[in-house]
N, C-alpha and C positions, 0 to 999 in steps of 0.2 A: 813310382813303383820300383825303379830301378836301387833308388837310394834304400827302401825297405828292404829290399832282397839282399842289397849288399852288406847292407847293415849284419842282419843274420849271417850271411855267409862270413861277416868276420868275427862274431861272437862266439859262431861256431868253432870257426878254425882256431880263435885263441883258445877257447875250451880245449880244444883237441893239440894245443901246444904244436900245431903246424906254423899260423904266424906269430910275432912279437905282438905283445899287448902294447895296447895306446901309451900307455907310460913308458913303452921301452920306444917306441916309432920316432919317436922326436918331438920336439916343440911344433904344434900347429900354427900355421899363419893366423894373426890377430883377422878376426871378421866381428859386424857389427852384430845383435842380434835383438830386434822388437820384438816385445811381449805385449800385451797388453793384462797388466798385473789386476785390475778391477773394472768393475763398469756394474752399472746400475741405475733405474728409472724409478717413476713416479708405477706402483701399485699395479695402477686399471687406468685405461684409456679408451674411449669412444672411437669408435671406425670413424674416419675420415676427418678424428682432430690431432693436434699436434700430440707429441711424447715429449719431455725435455728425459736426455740421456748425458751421463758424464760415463764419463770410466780415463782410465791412466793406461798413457804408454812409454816403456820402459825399453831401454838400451841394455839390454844383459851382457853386449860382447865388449871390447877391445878395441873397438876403431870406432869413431862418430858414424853416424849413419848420418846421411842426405834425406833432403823432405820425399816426406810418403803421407800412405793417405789411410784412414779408419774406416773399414766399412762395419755399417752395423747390419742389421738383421734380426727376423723375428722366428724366432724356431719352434714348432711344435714337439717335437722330442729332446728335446737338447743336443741334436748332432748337429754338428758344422755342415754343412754344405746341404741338408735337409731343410731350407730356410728361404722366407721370403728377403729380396733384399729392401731395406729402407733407405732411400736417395735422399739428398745425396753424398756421397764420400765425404768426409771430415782432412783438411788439411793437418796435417803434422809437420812444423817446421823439423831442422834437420836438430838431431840429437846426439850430445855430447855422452862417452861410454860414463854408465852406471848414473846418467840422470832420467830422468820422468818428466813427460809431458802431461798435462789437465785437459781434457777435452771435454767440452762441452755443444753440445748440437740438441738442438728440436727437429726431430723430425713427424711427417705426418702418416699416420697409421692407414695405408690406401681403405676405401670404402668395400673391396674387394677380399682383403684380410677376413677371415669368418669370425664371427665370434668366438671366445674359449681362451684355454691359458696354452700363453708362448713363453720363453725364454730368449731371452734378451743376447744377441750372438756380437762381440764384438771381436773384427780381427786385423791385425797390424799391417800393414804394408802391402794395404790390400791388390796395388798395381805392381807388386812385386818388381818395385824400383830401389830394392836396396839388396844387396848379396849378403848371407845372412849366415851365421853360423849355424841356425835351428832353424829350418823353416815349419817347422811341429810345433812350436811353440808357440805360434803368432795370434791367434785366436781363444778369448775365453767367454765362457755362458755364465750369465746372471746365477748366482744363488738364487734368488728368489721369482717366482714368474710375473709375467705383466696381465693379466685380466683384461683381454680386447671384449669391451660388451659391444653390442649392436646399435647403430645408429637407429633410431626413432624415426620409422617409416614417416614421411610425410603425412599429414590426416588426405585424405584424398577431398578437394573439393567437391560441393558440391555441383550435381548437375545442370548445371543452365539451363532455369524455363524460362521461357518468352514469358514478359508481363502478363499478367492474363487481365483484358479487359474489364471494364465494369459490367453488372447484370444491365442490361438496361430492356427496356420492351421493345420487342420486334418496330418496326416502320410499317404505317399505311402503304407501302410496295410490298412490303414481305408479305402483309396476311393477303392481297390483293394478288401474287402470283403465287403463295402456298394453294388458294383455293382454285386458282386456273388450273395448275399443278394435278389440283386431285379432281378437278374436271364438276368442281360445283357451279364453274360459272366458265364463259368461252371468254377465248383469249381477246376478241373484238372488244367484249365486256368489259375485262378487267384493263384493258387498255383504257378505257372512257373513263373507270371509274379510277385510273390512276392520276388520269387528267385533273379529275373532281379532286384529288387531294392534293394535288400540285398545287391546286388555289384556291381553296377552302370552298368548293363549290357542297353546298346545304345538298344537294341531290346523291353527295355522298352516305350508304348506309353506316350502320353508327358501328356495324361489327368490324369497319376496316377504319378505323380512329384510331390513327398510331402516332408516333412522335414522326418527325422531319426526318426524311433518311439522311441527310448532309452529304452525301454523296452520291447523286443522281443527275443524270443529262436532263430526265424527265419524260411524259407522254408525249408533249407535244411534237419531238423532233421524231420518233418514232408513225405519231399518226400522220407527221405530212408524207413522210415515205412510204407509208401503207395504204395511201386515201384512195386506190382504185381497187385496192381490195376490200373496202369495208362496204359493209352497206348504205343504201341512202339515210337509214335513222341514224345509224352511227355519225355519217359526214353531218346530218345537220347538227346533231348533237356538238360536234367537235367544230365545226365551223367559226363558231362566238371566240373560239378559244386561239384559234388561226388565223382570223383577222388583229393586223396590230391594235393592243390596246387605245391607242388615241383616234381610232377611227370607232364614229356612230356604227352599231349594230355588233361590237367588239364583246364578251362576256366582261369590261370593264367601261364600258361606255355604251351602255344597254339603249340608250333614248332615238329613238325613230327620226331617220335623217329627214334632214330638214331643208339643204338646198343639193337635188340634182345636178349630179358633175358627171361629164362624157370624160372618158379616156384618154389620156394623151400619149401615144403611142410616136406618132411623128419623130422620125429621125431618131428614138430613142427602144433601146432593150424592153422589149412587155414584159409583163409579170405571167407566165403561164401557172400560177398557184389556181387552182380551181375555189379555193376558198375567195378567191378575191374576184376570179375573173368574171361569175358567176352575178358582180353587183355592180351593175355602171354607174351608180350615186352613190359611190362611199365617199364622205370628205372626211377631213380630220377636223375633232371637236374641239379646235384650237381655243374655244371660251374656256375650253378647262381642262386644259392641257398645256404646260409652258415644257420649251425645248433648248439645250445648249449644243453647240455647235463645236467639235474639235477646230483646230487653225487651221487643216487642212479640206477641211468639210469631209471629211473619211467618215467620220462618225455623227451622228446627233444621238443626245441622251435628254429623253423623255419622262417628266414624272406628274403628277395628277396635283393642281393647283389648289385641290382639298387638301391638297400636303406640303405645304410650305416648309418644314423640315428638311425635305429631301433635294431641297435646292442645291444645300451645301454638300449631298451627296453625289448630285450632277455636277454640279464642279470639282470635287476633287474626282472626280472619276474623268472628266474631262480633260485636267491637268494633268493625269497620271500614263492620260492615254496619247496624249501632244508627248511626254514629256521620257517616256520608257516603253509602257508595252508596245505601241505601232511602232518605232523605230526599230526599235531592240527585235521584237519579233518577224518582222519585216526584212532585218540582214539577216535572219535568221533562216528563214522560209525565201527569201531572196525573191519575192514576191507580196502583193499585197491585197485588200479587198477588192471586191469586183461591185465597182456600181449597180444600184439594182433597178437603172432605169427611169426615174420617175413617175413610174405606171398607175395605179391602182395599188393601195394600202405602201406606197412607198416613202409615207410620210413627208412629201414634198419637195427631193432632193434624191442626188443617187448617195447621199449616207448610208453608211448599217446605222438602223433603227436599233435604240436598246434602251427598252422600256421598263421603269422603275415599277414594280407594281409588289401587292400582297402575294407573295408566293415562297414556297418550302424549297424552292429550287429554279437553278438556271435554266434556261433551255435554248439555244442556238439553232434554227431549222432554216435548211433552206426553200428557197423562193419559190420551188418545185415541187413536183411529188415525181417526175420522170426519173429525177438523175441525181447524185451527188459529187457533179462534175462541173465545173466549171456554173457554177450557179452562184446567185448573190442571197444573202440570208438576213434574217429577222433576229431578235434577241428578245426576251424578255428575263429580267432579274430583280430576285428582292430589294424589295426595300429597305430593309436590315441584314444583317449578315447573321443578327440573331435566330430571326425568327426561320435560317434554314440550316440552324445548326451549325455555322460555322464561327472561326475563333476571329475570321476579319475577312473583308471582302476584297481584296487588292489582288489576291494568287488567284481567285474563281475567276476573275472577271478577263485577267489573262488567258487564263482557260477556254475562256466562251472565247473568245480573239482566234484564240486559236483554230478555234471550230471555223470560224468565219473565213480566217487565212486557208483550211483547208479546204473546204466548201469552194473557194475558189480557182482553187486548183486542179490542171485537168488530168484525172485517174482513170485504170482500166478497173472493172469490176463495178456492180452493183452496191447500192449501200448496207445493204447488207454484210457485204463483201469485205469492206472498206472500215464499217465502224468499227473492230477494236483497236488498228493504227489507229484512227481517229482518238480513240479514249486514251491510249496508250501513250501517245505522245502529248497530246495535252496536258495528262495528270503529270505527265516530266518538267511541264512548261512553268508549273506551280515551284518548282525545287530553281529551276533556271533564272524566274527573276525574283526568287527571293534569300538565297543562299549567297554568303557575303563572294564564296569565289569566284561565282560572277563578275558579278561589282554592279547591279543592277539597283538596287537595293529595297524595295519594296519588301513590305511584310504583313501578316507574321509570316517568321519561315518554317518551314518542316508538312507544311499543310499537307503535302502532299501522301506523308506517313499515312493517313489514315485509309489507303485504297491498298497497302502495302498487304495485312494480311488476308486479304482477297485471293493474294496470289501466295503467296508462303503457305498459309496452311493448307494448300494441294498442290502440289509440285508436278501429281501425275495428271495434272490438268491440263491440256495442250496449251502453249503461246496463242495460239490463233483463235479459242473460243473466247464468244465474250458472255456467257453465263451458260448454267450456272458452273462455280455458284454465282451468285449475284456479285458485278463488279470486278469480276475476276480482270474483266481488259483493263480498268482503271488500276490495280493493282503491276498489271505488266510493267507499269511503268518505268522498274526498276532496269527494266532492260535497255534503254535509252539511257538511264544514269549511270549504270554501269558504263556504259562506252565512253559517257562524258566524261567522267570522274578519271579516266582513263587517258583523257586527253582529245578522244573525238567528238570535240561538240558537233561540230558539222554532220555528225550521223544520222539526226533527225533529216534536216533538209535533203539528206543524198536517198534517204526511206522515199520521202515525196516525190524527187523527180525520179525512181525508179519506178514510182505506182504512176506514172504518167503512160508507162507500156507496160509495165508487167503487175502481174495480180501481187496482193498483199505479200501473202508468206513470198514469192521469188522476189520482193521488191528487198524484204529487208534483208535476203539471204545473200541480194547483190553488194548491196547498202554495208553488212558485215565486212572487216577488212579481209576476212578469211572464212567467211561465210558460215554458216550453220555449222557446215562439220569441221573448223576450226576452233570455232569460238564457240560455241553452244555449252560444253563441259566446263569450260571456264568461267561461265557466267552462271549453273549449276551451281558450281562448286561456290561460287562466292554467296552464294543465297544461303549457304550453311550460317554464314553471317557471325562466328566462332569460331573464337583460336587463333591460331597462326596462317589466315590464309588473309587473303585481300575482302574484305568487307566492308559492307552498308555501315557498320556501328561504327567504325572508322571513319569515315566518309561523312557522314551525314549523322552520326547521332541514335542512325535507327535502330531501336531494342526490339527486332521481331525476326525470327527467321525458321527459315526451311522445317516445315516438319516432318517427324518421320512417319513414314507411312506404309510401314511392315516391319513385323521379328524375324529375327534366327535366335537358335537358341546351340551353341555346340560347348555343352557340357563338361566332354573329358577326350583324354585324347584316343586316338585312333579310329576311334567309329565316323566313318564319311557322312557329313549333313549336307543334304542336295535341297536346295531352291531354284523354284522355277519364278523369275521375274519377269512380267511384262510391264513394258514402257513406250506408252504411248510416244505419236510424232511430237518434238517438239516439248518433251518433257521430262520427267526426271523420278527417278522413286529413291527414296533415305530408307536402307535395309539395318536396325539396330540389332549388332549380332552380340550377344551374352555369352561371353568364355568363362568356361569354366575356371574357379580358383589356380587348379596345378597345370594348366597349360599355359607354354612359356612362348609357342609359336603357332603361329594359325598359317595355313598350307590353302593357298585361295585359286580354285581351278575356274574357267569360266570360258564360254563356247564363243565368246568374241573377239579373242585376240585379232588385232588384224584391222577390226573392222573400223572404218572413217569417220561413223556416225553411230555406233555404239561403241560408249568411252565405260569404264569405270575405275573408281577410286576407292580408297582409304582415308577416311579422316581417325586418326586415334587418339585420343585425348589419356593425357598419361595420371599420376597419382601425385606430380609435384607442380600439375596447370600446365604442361609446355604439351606442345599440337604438335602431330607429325602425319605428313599428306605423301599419300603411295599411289602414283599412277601404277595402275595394276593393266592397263588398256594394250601394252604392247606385247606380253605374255598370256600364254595359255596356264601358267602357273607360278605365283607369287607367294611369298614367305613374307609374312607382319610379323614384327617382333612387339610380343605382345609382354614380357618380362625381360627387365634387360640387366638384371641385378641390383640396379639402384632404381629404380622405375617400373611403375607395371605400369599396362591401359585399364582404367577404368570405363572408356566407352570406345566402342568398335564402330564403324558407321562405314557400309559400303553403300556409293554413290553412285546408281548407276542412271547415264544421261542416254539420250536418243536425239541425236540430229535431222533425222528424215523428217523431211517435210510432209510427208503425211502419210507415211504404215509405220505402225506398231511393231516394236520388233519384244524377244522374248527371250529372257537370258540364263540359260542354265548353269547353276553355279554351286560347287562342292565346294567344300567346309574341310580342314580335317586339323586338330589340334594335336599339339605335341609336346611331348614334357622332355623329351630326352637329352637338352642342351637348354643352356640360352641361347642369346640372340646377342651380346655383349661383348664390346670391343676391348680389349686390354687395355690393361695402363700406359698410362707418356711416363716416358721415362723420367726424372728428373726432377726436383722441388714441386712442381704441379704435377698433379695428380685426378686423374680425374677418370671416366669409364663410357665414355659416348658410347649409346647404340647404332647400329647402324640401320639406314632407313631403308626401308624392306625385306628388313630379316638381318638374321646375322650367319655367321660362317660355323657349323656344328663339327667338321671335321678339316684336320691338313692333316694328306698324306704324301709321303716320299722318302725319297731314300738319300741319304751321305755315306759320302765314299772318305778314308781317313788315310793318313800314311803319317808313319810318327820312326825318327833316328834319333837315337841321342851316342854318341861317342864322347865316353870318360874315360880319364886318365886319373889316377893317383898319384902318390909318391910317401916315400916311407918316413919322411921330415927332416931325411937330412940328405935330401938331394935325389936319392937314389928312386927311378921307379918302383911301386909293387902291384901296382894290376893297369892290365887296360883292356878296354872293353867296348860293344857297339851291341847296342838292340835296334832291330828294325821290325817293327809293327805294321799292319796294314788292318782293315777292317771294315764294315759296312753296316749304318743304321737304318734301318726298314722301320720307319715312322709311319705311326696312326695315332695321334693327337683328337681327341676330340676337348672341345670348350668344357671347362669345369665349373663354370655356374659361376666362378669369384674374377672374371676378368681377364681369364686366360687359358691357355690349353696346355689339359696335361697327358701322360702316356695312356692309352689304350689299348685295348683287346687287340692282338695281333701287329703290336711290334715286337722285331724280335730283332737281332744282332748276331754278327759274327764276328771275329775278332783269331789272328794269330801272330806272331810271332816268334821271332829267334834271339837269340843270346849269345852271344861270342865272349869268352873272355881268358885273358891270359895274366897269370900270376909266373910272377918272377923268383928265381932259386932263393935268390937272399932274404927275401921276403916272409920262407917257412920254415921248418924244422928240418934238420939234417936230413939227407935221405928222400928228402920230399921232391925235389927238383923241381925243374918248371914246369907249372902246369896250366894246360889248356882244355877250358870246359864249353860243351855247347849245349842247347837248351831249346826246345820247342816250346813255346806257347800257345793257346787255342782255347777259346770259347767262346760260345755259341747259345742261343736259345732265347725267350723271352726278355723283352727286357720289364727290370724292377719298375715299379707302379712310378716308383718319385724321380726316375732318369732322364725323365725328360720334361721337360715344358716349353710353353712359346708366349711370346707377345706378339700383337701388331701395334707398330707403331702409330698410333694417328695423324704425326705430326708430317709423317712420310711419306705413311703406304709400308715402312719396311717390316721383314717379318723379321721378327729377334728369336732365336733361338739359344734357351739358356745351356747355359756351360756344363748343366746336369747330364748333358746329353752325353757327353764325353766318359762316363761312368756306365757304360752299359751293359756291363755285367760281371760278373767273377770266375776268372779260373782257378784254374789248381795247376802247378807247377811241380814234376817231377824234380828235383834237382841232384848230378848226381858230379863230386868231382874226385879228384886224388888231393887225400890230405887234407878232404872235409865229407864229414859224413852225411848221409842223405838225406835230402829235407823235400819234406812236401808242403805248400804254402799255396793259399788263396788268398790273391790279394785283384784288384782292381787293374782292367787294362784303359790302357788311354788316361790313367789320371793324372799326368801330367800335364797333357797338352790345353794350353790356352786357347782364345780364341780368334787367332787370327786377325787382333785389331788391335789397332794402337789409339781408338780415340775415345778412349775411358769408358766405353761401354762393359768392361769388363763386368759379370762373366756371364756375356752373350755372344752371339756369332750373329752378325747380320745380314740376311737375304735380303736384297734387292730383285723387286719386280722385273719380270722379263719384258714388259714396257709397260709405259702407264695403264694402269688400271688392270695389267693383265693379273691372271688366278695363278701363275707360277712364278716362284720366287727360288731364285739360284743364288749359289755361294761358289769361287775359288778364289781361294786364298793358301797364303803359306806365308810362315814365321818362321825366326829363329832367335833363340835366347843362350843365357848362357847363365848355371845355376852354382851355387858352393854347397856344396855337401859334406857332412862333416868328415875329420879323419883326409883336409886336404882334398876331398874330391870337388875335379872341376866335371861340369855336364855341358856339352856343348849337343843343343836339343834342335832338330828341326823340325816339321811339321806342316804338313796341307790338310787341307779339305776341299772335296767337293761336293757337289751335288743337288735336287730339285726338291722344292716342296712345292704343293697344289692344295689349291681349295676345290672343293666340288662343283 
């Protein structure tokens, strides 16, 4: 500023024949001085791809200059310092006077840059590391402009659907509890008649002829547990089916016993099953019936000697069960079967009995109808694996073991109580010995997939029921994989011995390493089963997850959209919320902050595939950034979970969408470039204030020794910033920043200096102004790589005064020129031209600056500037 003014004031004076003109002053001291004589690019360039630029920089003065550096720039008006910069700097070795350097650089056009035509800004010695004869000259703009078109949004992927199944026809269980369901037939009924299609019993009607459900316990483990509440025609009815198949009077071994046998109770466990107790001449029809024996007599496997086939099925089920599942399942469960006594239908040993027979399905039942505790149990299982639907028989048959193992074990609660751990853990035991990370190795593996969306496609289904829908506890299973996949196989076993005293749901809540209301939201969230979170598909393969199970819809912005969610104990609801095109931030309120066991989340899936997860659980109000300039979300998904073990809680939650910012972090500074969002919103406003102080004291001299002026400005001044985010990666001036700004002028001109009569004179000068600052004076970055806030050098420009100027021996001038446009930024590590704030500690919202500098500048006509300069002061985020 100072050099303009003075420049004038000596134009003036030699006009007015008060001082000697430049040619009369003396020979000036040789100084170096860069130009940059050309420069120009390649037409049109894409946001976010390289530019190759050249241009030429030229020595004009008298003394070599030393290395300096080129910055370029993209200008939309063709004004210097109106302009984005392009990183980074260009070296320029040091240069010999009246030669030219070729510079060559690529640099990359930030994705931030809008589309439109710039002009290409190139300027010399951009770290003002050389004293210069002209420092005006350093800088020049392409003739021709550059065309930035717009990157090619990404196509946005499509939605992720779950496979969707084959049609296939409902199962003789489905039409058999649709009709209980609608109350055509009682529930006694349709349990008998589900019996009948368990093993192809002809007394099945022909309306419930469905295919194998391949995933069923079956009637029978249910009728033992119910047999003192059905009637006497029901129990005889189910009786045949209750007695082990290799016993006369059995629904597979129909023919009328032939030699009476007493009980042998002595010294041994009886059977209290009333199906058996009921006949003291039951023997086993050993003429036709053949049995193998595990090595430890744990087990015997039984199959009908009109089936010679199935021999080789009793033995590899034999060897498999010597050889993996009783062991394996055994450290597992840290416990084993329970003897069943050798009483009546005990098949002649205390083995588990597990009877090959024609049947759709497995069934494990215990010895009982009292209790599901500490009892010993019966088996019956297909004879093919085909004929129940399944792809192999090795993971079911672990399965049933498992029943068996549990069956043994002693639980609080009824079986009622007790059966979806029962399912739930079992259908996990399929994935455990057959999944290579085990190392178990049994197959096929995956079996377990098909109980999975049982429970995916209702989410707001409690953990605890076990229908409907149908299978849903066989589907929980996921919740035990989860833990394991996670590193706690032992989670299963710690379930079991905490149901030894406490009921199901406090058994597994103990069993949790941070129980229900730690882990509960986390095991939610992964059933989303997409993206970037911790998933099944990862894990295991599995293509099915979480569905959603309610809209929002919020439109546009400003208008509040309130939902009201309930969510069951123990369960979970997927809220898909549809944003409107021009909102760029969603504002998410919700009445559970706070709470231990109502969590909620964000899942957002964006337009280039990459996932971003917002625990929204610790706030009564959160910001999604839902456009972040390179990115929008395509799918919004709030996930709200519920820990309580058993009430429903109910979640009130406001919507409200906003266009007035983005959500977008600025640029890294420096060859990479890049625009990260930040995750939960972004920053729409930094406000605060810098305080400045600026001296420069010059001197002249008239070229042959003698002084002719010397002089001191001291400035002082204050920026009242309000920055809001401009949509391209950064923050620029807004509504109600405004500046102040004044200064003094001292200067003395010397007798010899001007025309006769003139003598020496001494001028003083107020400076001042005040008011708005201009739209382009300021901007900001945040660094990502820091935290720091960059504050550009624009800021330094904050507005224009008018200078009276009045001396002896030069006539009056009035001039608007720029305050503050000297002063640098207070750095010396090539950030120029930024000022960098530093967080007032990690992670805090206010970012402070003091610094002070001091330079020393050549002005032309001889003049030296010896400049100093501070800054202080705070900037905040909201």
């Amino acid at each position: 500023m100072i050099k303009r003014l003075l420049l004038v004031l000596l134009v003036l004076a030699v006009a007015a024949g008060a001082l000697p003109s430049v040619a009369t002053a003396g020979r000036p001291k040789p100084r170096a001085d860069l130009a940059v004589t050309t420069v120009s690019s390649a037409p049109r360039v894409q946001q976010g791809k390289p530019l190759r630029v050249t241009a030429a920089v030229r020595n004009l003065g008298r003394r070599a200059a030393a290395t300096s550096a080129v910055r370029l720039a993209l200008s939309p008006d063709r004004r210097v310092g109106n302009d984005r910069t392009l990183g980074p700097t260009k070296k320029v070795s040091g240069l010999k006077p009246r030669r030219t350097a070729k510079v060559a650089a690529t640099v990359v056009v930030p994705n931030a840059v809008r589309p439109g035509r710039y002009w290409l800004v190139a300027c010399a010695d951009a770290g003002r590391a050389v004293p210069e004869r002209d420092e005006r000259n350093n800088c020049r703009v392409a003739t021709r402009p550059v065309v930035v078109t717009a990157r090619p949004r990404p196509v946005p992927p499509p939605t992720p659907q779950p496979p969707q199944p084959p049609v296939v026809p409902p199962s003789s269980h489905d039409l058999i509890e649709a009709d209980v369901a609608a109350g055509r037939i009682s529930a006694d009924q349709g349990l008998v008649y589900r019996v009948f299609a368990d093993f192809g019993d002809t007394r099945l009607p022909s309306r419930y002829a469905g295919r194998p459900s391949g995933l069923d316990e079956g009637g029978l483990a249910e009728a033992a547990q119910r047999w003192a509440e059905l009637s006497p025609a029901h129990q005889e009815v189910l009786t045949p089916f209750l007695i082990p198949p290799f016993y006369a009077g059995s629904h597979w071994s129909p023919d009328p016993v032939t030699a009476p046998r007493s009980r042998e109770t002595s010294g041994r466990r009886a059977f209290d099953a009333p199906w058996c107790a009921k006949i003291d001449d039951l023997v086993p029809t050993l003429e036709t019936w053949d049995h193998l024996d595990t090595q430890g007599g744990d087990v015997r496997v039984w199959w009908l000697a009109a089936n010679p086939g199935d021999a080789a099925t009793a033995a590899h089920f034999v060897e498999i069960l010597d050889a993996e599942i009783l062991p394996e399942l055994g450290d597992l469960m840290g416990s084993g079967l329970l003897p069943d006594g050798n009483g009546p239908c005990s098949g002649g040993s205390d083995a588990l009995d597990i009877a090959l027979v024609d049947a759709t399905t497995a069934t494990t039942f215990g010895n009982s109808y009292l209790s599901c505790s500490k009892v010993s149990s019966s088996m019956v299982f297909p004879r093919t694996a085909a004929a129940a639907g399944w792809r192999g028989a090795d993971p079911y048959l672990a399965h049933e073991v498992m029943h068996a193992l549990q069956l043994a074990r002693p639980t609080k609660g009824s079986c009622h109580d007790t059966s979806w751990v029962r399912e739930m853990t079992a259908q996990w035991v399929q994935d455990y010995v057959t999944d290579p990370l085990y190392g178990i190795g049994l197959g096929p593996d995956d079996t377990e997939h098909q109980a999975a969306p049982a429970f995916l496609d209702h989410p707001a289904v409690p953990l605890d029921v076990e229908a409907p829908p149908a299978k849903h506890d066989y589907g929980a299973y996921l919740l035990p994989q989860w833990m394991a996949r996670r590193g706690a196989i032992s989670f299963v076993r710690r379930v079991w011995d905490e149901m030894a005293q406490k009921m199901p749901v406090e058994a597994v809540d103990a069993a949790l390493p941070n129980g229900f209301a730690g882990d509960w939201d986390d095991f939610v969230l992964s059933t989303w089963n997409r993206g970037a979170v911790p998933h099944f598909r990862d894990w295991d393969g599995l293509q099915a997850w979480a569905a959603i199970t309610a809209e929002a819809s919020v439109p546009a912005a400003g208008a509040p959209v309130q939902q009201f969610v309930p969510v069951p104990h123990l369960a979970a609801q997927f809220l898909d919320v549809k944003v409107g095109p021009t909102i760029k931030e969603l504002e998410v309120t919700h009445d559970k902050a706070g709470d231990p066991r109502a969590k909620l989340r964000a899942v957002l899936t964006y337009d280039d595939g990459t996932t971003s997860v917002v625990d929204l659980s610790g706030k009564a109000t959160s910001t999604l950034c839902i456009d972040d300039g390179t990115r929008r979300a395509v799918s919004v998904v709030l996930i709200y979970s519920n820990a309580d073990l058993a009430e429903q809680t109910k979640v009130t939650t406001t919507m409200v969408g906003s266009t007035a910012c983005g959500c977008q972090l600025p640029l890294r500074l420096g060859p990479t470039v890049s625009t990260p969002a930040t995750t939960g919103g972004g920053v729409c406003v930094l406000e605060g204030n810098l305080a400045y102080t600026f001296r420069d004291d010059y001197d002249g001299d008239d070229g042959q020794g003698r002084p002719a002026w010397l002089g001191r400005e001291d400035e002082s001044g204050t920026l009242n910033l309000v920055l809001v985010a401009d949509g391209a990666g950064g923050y620029t001036n807004g509504p109600g920043s405004t500046f102040s700004a004044s200064g003094t002028l001292h200067e003395t001109w010397w007798r010899h200096n001007g025309p006769d009569g003139c003598g020496d004179t001494t001028t003083d000068r107020t400076l001042t102004a005040s008011g708005e600052m201009l739209p382009e004076r300021a901007f900001a970055w945040i660094d990502p790589a820091t935290g720091d806030l960059l504050l550009g050098a624009g800021s330094s420009h904050p507005g224009r005064a008018r200078a009276h100027v009045e001396a002896r021996c030069v006539q009056t001038v009035d001039r608007e020129y720029d305050l503050l446009a000297s002063i640098p930024p207070c750095t010396t590590e090539g950030l120029t031209p930024f000022y960098r704030l530093k967080p007032v500690t990690r992670g805090s919202k206010s970012y402070t600056i003091s610094c002070s500098y001091a330079w020393t500048t050549y002005g032309p006509d001889n003049q030296v500037h010896r400049k100093r300069s501070t800054v202080n002061g705070t900037i905040t985020l909201p």
